[in-house]
C-alpha positions in Angstrom: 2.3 14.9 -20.3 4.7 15.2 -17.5 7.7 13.5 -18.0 8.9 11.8 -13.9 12.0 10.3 -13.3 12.0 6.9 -11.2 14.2 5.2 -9.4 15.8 1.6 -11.1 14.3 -0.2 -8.3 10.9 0.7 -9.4 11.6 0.5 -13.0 12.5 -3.0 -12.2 9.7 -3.5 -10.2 7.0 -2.6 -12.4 8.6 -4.6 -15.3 8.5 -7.6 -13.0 4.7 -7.3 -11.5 3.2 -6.0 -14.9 5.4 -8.7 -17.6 3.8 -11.8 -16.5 0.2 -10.2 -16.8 1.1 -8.7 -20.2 3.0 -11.3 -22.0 2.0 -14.6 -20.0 5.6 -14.8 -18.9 7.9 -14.3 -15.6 10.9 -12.6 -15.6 13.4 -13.7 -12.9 14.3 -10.5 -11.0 15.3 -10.0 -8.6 16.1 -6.6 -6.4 16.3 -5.0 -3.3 16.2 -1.0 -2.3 18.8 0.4 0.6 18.7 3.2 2.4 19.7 5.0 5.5 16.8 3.4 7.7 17.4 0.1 6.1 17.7 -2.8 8.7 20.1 -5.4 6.8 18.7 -8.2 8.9 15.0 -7.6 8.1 15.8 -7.2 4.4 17.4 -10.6 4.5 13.7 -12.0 6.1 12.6 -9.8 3.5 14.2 -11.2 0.0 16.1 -14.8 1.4 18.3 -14.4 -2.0 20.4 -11.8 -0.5 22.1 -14.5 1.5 22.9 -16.9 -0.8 23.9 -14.9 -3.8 26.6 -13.3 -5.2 25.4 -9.4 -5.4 25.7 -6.1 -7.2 25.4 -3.0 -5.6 25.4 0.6 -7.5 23.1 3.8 -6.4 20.1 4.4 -7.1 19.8 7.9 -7.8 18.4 9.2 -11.2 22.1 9.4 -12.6 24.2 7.6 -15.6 27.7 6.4 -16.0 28.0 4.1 -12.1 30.0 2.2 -13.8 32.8 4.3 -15.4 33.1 6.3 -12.1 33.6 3.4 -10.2 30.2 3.0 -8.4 29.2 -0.3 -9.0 30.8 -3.2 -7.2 30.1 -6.9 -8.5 30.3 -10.6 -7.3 29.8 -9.3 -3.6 28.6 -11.5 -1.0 25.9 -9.5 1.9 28.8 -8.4 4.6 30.7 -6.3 1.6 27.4 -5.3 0.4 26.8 -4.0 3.8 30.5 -2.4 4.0 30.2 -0.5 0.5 26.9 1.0 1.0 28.2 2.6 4.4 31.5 3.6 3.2 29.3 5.8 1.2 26.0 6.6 2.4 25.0 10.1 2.7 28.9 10.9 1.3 28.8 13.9 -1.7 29.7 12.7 -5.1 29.7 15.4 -8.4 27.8 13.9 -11.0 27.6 15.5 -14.5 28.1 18.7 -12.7 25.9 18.3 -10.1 27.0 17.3 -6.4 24.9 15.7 -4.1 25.1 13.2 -1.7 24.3 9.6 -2.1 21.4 8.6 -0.2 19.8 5.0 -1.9 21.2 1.9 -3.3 19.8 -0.8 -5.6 21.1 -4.3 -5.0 21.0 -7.4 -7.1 21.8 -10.5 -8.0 25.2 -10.6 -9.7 24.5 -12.6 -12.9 27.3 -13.6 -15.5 26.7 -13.2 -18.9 28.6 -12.9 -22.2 26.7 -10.6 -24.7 24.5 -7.4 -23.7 21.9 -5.7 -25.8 20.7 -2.0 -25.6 16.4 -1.4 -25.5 15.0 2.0 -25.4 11.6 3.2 -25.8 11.1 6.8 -25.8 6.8 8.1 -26.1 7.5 11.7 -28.9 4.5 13.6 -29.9 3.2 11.6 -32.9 4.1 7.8 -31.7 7.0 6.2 -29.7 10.4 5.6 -31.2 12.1 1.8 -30.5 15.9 1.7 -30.7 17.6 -1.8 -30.2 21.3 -2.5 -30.4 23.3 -5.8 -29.8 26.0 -3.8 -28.8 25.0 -2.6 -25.0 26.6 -1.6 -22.3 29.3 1.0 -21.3 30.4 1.9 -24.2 26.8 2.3 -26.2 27.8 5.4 -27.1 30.8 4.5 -28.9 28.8 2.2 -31.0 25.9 4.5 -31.3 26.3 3.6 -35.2 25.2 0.2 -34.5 21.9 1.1 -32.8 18.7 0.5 -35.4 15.4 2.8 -34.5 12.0 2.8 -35.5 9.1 4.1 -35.2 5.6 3.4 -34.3 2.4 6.0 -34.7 -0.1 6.5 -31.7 -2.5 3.8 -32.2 -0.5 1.3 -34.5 0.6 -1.7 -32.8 3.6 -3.3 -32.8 4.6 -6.8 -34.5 6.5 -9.0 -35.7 7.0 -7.5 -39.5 7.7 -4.0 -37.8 9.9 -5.6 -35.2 12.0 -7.2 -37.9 14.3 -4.1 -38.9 15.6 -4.6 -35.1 16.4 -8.2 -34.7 17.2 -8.5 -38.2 20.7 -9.5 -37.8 20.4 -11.5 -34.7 21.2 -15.5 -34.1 18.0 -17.2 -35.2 18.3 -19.2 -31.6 17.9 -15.7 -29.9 16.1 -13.8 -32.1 12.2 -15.1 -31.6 13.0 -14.4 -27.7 14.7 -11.4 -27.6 11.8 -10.1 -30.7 8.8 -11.6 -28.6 10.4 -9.6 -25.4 10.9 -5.7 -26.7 7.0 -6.5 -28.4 5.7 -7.4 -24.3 7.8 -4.3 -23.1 6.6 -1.9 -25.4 2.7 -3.2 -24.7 3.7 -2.6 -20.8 5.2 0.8 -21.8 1.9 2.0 -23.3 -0.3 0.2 -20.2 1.6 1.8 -18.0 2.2 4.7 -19.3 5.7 5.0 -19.6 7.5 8.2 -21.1 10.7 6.6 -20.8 12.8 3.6 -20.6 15.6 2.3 -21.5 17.2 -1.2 -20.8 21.8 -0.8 -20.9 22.5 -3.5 -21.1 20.5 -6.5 -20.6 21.1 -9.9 -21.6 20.2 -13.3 -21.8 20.2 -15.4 -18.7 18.9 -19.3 -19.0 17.0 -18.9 -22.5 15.5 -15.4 -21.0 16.2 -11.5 -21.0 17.1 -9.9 -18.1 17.4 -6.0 -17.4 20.9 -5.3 -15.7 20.8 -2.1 -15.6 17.3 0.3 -16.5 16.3 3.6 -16.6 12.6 4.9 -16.2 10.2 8.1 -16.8 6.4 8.5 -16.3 3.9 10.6 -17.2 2.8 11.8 -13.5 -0.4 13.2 -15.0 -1.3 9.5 -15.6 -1.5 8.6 -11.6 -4.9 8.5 -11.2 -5.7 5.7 -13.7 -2.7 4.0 -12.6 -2.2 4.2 -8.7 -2.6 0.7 -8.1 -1.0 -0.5 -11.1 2.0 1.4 -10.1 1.6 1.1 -6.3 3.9 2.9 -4.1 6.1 5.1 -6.4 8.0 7.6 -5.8 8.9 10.3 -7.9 12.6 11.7 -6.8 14.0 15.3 -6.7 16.7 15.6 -9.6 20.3 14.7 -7.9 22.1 17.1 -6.6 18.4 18.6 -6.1 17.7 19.1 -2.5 14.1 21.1 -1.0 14.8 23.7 1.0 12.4 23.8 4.2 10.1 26.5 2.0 10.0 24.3 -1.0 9.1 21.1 1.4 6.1 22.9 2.9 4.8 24.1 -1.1 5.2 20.5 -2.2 3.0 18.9 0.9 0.4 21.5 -0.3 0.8 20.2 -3.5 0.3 17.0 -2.3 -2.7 17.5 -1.3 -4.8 19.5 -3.4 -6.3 18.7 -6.8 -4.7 22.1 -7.8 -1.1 22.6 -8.8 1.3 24.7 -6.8 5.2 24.8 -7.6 7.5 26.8 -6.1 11.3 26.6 -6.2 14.3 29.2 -5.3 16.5 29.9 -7.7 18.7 32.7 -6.2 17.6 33.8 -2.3 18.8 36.9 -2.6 17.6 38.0 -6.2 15.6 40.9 -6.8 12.5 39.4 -9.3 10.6 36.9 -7.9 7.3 35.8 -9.2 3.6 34.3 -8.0 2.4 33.3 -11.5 -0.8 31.6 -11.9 -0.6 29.3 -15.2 2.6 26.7 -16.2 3.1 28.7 -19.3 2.7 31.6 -17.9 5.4 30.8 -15.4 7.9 30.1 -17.9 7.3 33.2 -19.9 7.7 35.4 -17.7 11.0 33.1 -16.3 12.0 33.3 -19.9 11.6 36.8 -20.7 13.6 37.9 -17.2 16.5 35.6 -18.1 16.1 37.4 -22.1 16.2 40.9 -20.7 19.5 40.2 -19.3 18.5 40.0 -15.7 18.1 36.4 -14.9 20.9 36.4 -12.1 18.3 38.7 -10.2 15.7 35.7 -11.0 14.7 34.9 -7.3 12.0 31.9 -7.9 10.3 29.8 -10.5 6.7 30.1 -9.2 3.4 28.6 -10.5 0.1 27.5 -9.2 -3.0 26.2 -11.6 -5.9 24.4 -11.4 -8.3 27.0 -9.6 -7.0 26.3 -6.0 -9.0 27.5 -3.2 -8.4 30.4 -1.3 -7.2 29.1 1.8 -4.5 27.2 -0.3 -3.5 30.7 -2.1 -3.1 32.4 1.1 -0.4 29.8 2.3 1.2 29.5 -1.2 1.4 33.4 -1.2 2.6 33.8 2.3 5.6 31.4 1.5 6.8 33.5 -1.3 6.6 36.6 0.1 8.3 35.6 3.0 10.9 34.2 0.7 10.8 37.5 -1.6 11.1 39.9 1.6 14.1 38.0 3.1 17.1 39.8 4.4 16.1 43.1 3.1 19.6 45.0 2.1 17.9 48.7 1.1 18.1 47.6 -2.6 14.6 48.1 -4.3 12.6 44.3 -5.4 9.8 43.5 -7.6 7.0 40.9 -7.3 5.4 39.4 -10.1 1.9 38.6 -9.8 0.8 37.4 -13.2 -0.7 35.0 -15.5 -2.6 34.5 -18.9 -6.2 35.2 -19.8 -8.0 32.6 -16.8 -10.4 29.5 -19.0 -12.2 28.8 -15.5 -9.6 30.0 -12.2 -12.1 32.8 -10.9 -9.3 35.7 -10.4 -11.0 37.3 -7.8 -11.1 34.4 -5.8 -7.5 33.2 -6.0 -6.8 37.0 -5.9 -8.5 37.1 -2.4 -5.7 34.7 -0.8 -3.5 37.2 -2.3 -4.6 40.3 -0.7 -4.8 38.2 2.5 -1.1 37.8 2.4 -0.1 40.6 0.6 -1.9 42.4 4.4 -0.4 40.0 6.9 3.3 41.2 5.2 2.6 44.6 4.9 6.0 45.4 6.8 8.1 43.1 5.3 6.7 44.7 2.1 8.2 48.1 3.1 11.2 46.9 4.6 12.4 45.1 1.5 11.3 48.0 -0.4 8.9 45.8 -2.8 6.9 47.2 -5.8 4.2 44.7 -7.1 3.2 44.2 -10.4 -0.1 42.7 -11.2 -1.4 41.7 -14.9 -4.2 38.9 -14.8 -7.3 37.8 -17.0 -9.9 35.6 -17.2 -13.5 35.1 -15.1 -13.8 38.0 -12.5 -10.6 39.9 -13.8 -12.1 43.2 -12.8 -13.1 42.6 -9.4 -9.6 41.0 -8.8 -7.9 43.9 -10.5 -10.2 46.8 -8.5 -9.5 44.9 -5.3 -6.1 44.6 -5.8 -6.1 48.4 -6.8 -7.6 49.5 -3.5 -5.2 47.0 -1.7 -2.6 49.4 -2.9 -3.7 52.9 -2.1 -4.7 50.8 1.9 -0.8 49.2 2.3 0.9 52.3 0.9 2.9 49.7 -1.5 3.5 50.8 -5.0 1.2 48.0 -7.1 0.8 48.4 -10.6 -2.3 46.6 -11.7 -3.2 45.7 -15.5 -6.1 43.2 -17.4 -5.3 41.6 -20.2 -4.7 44.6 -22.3 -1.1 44.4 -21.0 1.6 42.1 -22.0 3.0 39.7 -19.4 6.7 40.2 -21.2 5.8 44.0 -20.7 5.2 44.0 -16.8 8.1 41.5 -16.5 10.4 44.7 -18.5 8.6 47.3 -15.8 10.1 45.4 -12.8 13.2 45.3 -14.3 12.9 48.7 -14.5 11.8 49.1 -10.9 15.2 47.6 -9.5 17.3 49.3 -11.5 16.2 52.7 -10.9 18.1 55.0 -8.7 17.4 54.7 -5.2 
């Protein structure tokens, strides 16, 4: 499972396409995405409401607490709408620590209520776990006593006697509605296969709930049973998140290839950087940098998986040597190419892209002073060791090369070594 953050627009989106088919019922919402490139006057063709309604507008961008930092404006009509989103538009805001700039808005319909009421499904390894408060909204967390949880094993359904706990103290002219609606979301939780999601508040509007605010996960792994249930998604970088050109050109690859390939900098001008093959592979040998001490000189977090072909490796490869090789400053550097014991990747093949790039660099290589480290198994190991054995003794590039007898924390404690060593 791979938990994916999504915007609120599409969180509300899906809730409103997939309720009716789910539970027989419509949910009245109603919502509208803004970004730089929107056209005000074609969003008004678009979704007619905006004109005639009083509006809320807040960002939309994978972050908590608009309200208590004064991001959210309420009981707007269109031309203020208009006037908050470019006040701040592509302006930097510092978000839980993170800064970024603000670059899409969510706006609704502003809707007067008098109670709110917390949901939240979250999918755990044995089951899902439902908490349900009548105490939502801003302050949640200051009544996090009040919220009741329970919990339902993979394969169990849920109804109205396990349901009960939750709406156990609720008006009986509320209750049936409010019970009937967290038993439809939880059934489109599971069909769509929601990780996470979580309704703060949402109240009661004309006899019927309505999400004000809502947060939302998938499982991204999940896509291809779900691409049209889903429709045009989009899974956002983490704010205050932003690709660098390198990263851009390793995620189109990824894009477009059944394989996985991952690539991100962590420090441009670090001295360890990695090409692991395997997720978690990649975040041992992450891990056992950062536990020697040495994760300041942690250049990348680097993975690719799912037996990609070899024209695929040569560009993946190319991109993080070029990345590795950067600005060299006469200070020795250590690559990293490792991975587990291979169930079905041929080595020698992937390890062919490789030695493609690994030739095309050779003076980078030696400029930046690079030693490689190699330690792979699996299907072909030897021929991808021998090759990349007789890859070193052709470049002139120190490459240590080990099977599977080595340990991938032990080659990860040899670079180490390689860097700190006297010049």
């Amino acid at each position: 499972m791979a938990r994916k953050k999504i915007r609120e627009y599409d969180s509300k989106r899906l809730l409103k396409e997939h309720f009716k088919r789910i539970s027989g019922r419509e949910l009245p919402i109603q919502s509208a995405q803004v970004t730089e490139s929107t056209d005000f006057n074609e969003l008004v063709e678009r979704e007619p409401w905006l004109s005639s309604s009083k509006l809320v507008v807040k960002p939309d961008m994978l972050f908590g607490k608009r309200g208590k930092s004064g991001l959210v404006a309420l009981n707007l009509d269109l031309a203020q709408v208009a006037a908050f989103v470019k006040e701040r538009l592509g302006k930097e805001v510092t978000m839980g620590g993170c800064k970024g700039p603000i670059t899409t808005f969510i706006v609704e319909p502003f809707i007067p209520h008098n109670e709110e009421y917390y949901l939240n499904i979250v999918s755990e390894r044995l089951g899902c776990s439902i908490s349900f408060s009548e105490c939502g909204g801003i302050e949640i967390e200051e009544n996090w006593d009040k919220v009741k949880t329970i919990f339902i094993p993979t394969g169990v359904s849920l109804t109205s006697e396990t349901c009960a706990e939750l709406v156990a103290t609720l008006p009986l002219e509320i209750k049936g509605e409010i019970e009937e609606f967290i038993k439809a979301v939880y059934t489109l939780f599971q069909d769509l296969d929601f990780t996470f999601l979580e309704m703060n508040p949402f109240a009661i509007v004309d006899g019927k709930p309505y999400p004000l605010d809502m947060r939302g996960e998938l499982d991204d792994t999940a896509a291809f049973k779900n691409f049209k249930k889903w429709g045009s998604i989009e899974f956002p970088m983490p704010f205050g998140r932003v690709m660098s050109p390198t990263e851009s050109f390793i995620h189109g690859l990824d894009e477009k290839t059944s394989a996985s390939l991952k690539f991100t900098v962590l420090n441009p001008k670090g001295r360890i950087w990695t090409m692991v093959a395997g997720g978690g592979a990649s975040v041992i040998y992450a891990d056992t940098v950062g536990d020697l001490g040495y994760a300041s000189e942690l250049g990348n977090y680097a993975e690719y998986s799912g037996a990609p072909n070899e024209e695929e490796v040569l560009q993946y490869a190319r991109v993080v040597i070029d990345c590795a090789t950067a600005d060299p400053d006469g200070q020795k550097r250590a690559l990293v190419i490792g991975g587990g014991i291979a169930n079905f990747t041929d080595v020698a093949a992937t390890f062919n892209g490789i030695i493609r790039a690994l030739k095309e660099k050779e003076s980078r290589l030696k400029a930046a002073r690079m030693s490689i480290y190699v330690r792979r198994g699996g299907p072909n190991y030897q021929r991808g060791l021998a090759k990349m054995r007789a890859l070193g003794e052709e470049l002139g590039v120190p490459i240590e090369v080990y099977g599977p007898e080595a340990t991938m924390t032990g080659i990860c404690k040899q670079a180490i070594e390689c860097i700190t060593a006297a010049a």
